[in-house]
C-alpha positions as CSV (number, residue, x, y, z in Angstrom):
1,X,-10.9,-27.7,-23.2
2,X,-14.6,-27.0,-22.4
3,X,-13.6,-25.4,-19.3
4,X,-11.1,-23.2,-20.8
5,X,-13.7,-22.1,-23.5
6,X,-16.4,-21.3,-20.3
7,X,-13.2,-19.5,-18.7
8,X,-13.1,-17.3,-21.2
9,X,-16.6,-16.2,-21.8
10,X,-16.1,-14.6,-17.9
11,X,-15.9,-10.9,-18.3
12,X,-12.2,-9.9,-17.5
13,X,-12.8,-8.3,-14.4
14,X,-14.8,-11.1,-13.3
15,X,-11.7,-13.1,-14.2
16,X,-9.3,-11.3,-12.9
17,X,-11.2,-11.7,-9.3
18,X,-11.2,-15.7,-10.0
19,X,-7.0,-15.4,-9.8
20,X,-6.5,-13.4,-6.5
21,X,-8.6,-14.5,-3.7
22,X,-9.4,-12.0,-1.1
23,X,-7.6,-13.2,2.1
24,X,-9.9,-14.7,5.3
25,X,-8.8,-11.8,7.1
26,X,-9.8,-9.2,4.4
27,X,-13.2,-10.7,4.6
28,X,-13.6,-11.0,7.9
29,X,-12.5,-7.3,9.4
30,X,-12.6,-5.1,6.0
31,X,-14.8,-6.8,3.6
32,X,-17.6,-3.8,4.6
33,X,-15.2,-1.3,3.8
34,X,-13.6,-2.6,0.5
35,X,-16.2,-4.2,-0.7
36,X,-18.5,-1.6,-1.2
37,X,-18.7,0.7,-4.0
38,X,-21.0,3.1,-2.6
39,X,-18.9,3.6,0.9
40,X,-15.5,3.3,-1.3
41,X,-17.0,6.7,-3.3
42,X,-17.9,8.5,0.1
43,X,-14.7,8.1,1.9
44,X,-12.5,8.5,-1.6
45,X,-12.0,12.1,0.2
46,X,-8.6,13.9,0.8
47,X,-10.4,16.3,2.9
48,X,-12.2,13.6,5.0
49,X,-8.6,12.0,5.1
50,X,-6.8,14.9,6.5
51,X,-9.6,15.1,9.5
52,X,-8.9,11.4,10.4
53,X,-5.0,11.3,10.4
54,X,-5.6,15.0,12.5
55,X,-4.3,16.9,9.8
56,X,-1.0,15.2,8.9
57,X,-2.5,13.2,5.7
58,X,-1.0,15.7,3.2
59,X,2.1,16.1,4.8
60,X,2.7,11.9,4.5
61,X,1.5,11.5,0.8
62,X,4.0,14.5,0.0
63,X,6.8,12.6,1.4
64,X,6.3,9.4,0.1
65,X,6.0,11.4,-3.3
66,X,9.0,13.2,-2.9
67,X,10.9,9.7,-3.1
68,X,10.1,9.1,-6.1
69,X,12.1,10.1,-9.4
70,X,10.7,11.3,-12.8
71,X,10.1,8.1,-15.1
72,X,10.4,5.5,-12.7
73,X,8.9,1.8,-12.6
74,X,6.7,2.2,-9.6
75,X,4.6,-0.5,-7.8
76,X,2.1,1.0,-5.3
77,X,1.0,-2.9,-3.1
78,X,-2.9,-2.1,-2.3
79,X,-4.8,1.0,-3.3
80,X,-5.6,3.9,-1.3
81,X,-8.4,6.7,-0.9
82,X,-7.7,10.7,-1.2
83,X,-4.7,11.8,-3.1
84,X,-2.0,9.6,-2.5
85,X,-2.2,8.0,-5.7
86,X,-2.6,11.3,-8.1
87,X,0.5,12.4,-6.4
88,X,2.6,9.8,-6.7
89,X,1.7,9.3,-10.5
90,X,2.2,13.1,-11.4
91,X,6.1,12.2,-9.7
92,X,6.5,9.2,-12.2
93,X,5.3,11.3,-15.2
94,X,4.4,10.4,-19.0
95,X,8.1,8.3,-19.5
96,X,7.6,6.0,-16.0
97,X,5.0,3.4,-15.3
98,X,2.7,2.8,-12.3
99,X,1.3,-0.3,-11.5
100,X,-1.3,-0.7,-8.9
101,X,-1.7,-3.6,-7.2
102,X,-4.8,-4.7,-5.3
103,X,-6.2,-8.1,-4.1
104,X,-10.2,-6.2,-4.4
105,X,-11.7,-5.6,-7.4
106,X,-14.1,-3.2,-6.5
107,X,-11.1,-1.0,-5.4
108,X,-9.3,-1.5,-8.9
109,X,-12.1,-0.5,-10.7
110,X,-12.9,2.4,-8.7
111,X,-9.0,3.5,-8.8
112,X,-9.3,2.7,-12.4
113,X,-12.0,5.2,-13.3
114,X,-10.5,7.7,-10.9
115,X,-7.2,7.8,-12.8
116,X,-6.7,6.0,-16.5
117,X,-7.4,9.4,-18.3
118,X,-5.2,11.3,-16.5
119,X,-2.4,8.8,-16.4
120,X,-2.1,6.5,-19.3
121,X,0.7,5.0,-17.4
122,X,-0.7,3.3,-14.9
123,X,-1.6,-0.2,-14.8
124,X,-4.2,-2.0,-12.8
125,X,-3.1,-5.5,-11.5
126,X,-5.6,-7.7,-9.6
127,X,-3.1,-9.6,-7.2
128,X,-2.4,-10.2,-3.4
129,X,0.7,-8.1,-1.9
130,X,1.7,-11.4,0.2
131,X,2.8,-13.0,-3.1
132,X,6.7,-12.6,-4.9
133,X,6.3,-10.1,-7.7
134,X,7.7,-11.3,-10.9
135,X,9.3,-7.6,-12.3
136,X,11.8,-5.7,-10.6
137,X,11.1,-2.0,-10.1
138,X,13.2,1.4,-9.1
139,X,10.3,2.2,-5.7
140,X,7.5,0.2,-4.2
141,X,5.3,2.1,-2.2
142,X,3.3,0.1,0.9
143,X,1.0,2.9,1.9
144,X,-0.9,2.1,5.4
145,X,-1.5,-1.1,4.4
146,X,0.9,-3.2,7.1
147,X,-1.2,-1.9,9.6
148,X,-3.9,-4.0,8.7
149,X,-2.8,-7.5,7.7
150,X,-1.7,-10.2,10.6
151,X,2.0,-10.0,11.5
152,X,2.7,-13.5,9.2
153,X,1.5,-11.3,6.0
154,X,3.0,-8.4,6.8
155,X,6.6,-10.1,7.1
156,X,5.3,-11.9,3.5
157,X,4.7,-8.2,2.1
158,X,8.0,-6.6,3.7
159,X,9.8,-9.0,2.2
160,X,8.3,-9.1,-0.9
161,X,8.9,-5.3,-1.6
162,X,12.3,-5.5,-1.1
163,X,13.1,-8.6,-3.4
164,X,10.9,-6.8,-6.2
165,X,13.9,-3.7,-5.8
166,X,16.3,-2.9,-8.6
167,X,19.5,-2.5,-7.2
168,X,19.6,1.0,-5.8
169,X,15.8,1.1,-5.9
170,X,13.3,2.2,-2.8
171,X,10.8,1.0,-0.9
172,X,8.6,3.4,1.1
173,X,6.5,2.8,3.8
174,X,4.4,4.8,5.4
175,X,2.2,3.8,8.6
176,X,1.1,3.5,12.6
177,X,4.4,4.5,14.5
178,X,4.4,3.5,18.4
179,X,3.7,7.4,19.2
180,X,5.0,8.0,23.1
181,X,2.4,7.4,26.3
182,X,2.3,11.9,26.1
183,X,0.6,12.2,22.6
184,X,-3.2,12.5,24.4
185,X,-4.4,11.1,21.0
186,X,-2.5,7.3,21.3
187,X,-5.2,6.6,23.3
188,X,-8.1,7.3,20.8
189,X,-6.3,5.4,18.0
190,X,-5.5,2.7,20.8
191,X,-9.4,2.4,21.2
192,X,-10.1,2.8,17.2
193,X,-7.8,0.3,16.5
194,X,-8.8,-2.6,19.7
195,X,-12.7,-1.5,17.3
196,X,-11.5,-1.9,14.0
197,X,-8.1,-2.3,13.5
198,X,-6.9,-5.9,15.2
199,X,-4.0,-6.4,13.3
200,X,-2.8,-2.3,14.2
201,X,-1.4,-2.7,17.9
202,X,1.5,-5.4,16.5
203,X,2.8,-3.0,14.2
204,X,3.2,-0.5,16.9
205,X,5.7,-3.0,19.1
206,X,7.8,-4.1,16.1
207,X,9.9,-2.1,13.7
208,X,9.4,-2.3,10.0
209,X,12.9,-3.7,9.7
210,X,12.6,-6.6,11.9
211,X,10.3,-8.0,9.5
212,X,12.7,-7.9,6.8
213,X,14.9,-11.3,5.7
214,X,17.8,-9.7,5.1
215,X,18.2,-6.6,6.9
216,X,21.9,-5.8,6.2
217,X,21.2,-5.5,2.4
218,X,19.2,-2.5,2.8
219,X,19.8,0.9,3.9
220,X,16.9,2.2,6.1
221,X,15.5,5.6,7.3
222,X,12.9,6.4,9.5
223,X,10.9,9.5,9.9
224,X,8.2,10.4,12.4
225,X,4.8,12.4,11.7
226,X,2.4,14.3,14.4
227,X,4.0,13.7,17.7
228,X,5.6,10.1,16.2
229,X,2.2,8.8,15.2
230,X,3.3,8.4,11.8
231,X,6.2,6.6,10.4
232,X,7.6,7.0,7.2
233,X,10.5,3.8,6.4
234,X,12.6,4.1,3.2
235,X,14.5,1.4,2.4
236,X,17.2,1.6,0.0
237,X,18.8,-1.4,-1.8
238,X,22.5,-1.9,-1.7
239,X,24.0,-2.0,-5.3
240,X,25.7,-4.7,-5.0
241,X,23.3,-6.9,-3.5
242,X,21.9,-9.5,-6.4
């Protein structure tokens, strides 16, 4: 009883960070990144974004928008900088919801007082993308985050965006595609991603689907961005599948 009453005396987002534990890996490779307010606010940039994926960052957060219907339930597995997120929630509307879902409080709140004005809608959950969701909702959006979890988590998060899926509901992915030995820039992002990105180079020998439980249950569509660089996967549940 004691310890509930000193529980509760923790302000909520403090809290909130006591329930989802950032991963070893997330503190090991990105904790520099996502962990810091001050460098979270500089690269919150869809201009700086758009120089970094060469141009083609617009072009991807368009099209995962353009999956997504007027008033849906939406669940968007870790936060993101630039636009991304504006977009999506302008699709979704005043009659949808939008929860957010991110395992770093720092990013919440900065996503937070980015967007709760604009879009009352939105919800801001502090949780880990590797673990089953409890609601079911009509798209769940996985926006380059695969790219940089370990190949056990990212099966873990595949599989848990599907089984969150209404029947006849989406999930979108967008991320690294195995671009072809003629795009001159593979080779940069090869060397960015040996740097920074140790978890990047698996996703480019394994397809998005192979991840998946159940395959056979979804309908799946792949699209390619700047010289196949960029994958965008939408998966579409089968009606019938319960």
């Amino acid at each position: 009883m004691k310890m509930q009453k000193k529980f509760n005396k923790i302000p909520p987002a403090k809290r909130a960070a006591a329930k989802a534990k950032i991963p070893l890996y997330q503190r090991e490779f990105y904790s520099w990144l996502y962990e810091s307010p001050r460098l979270t606010r500089w690269l919150d940039r869809q201009k700086l974004l758009n120089i970094v994926t060469f141009g083609t960052s617009g072009q991807m957060l368009r099209a995962c928008a353009a999956e997504i219907p007027a008033a849906a339930d939406v669940l968007q597995m870790g936060a993101t900088f630039g636009d991304q997120i504006g977009v999506a929630a302008a699709k979704v509307g005043l009659h949808g919801h939008y929860d957010l879902l991110d395992v770093s409080m720092v990013q919440l709140r900065h996503q937070r007082n980015k967007y709760c004005y604009l879009y009352p809608f939105m919800r801001f959950i502090n949780g880990d993308a590797s673990v089953p969701a409890r609601k079911k909702y009509d798209v769940v959006i996985c926006y380059m985050l695969l790219h940089e979890v370990p190949s056990q988590t990212r099966a873990k998060i595949v599989n848990n965006a599907l089984d969150c899926l209404k029947p006849g509901g989406k999930a979108v992915f967008i991320d690294y595609n195995n671009s072809p030995i003629w795009n001159p820039l593979r080779w940069l992002v090869k060397i960015f991603n040996r740097l920074y990105q140790p978890f990047a180079e698996k996703l480019w020998h394994n397809e998005i689907k192979n991840y998946a439980r159940n395959p056979a249950g979804y309908y799946w569509r792949k699209t390619t961005f700047f010289g196949k660089m960029y994958q965008k996967v939408t998966v579409t549940r089968k009606e019938g599948l319960y």
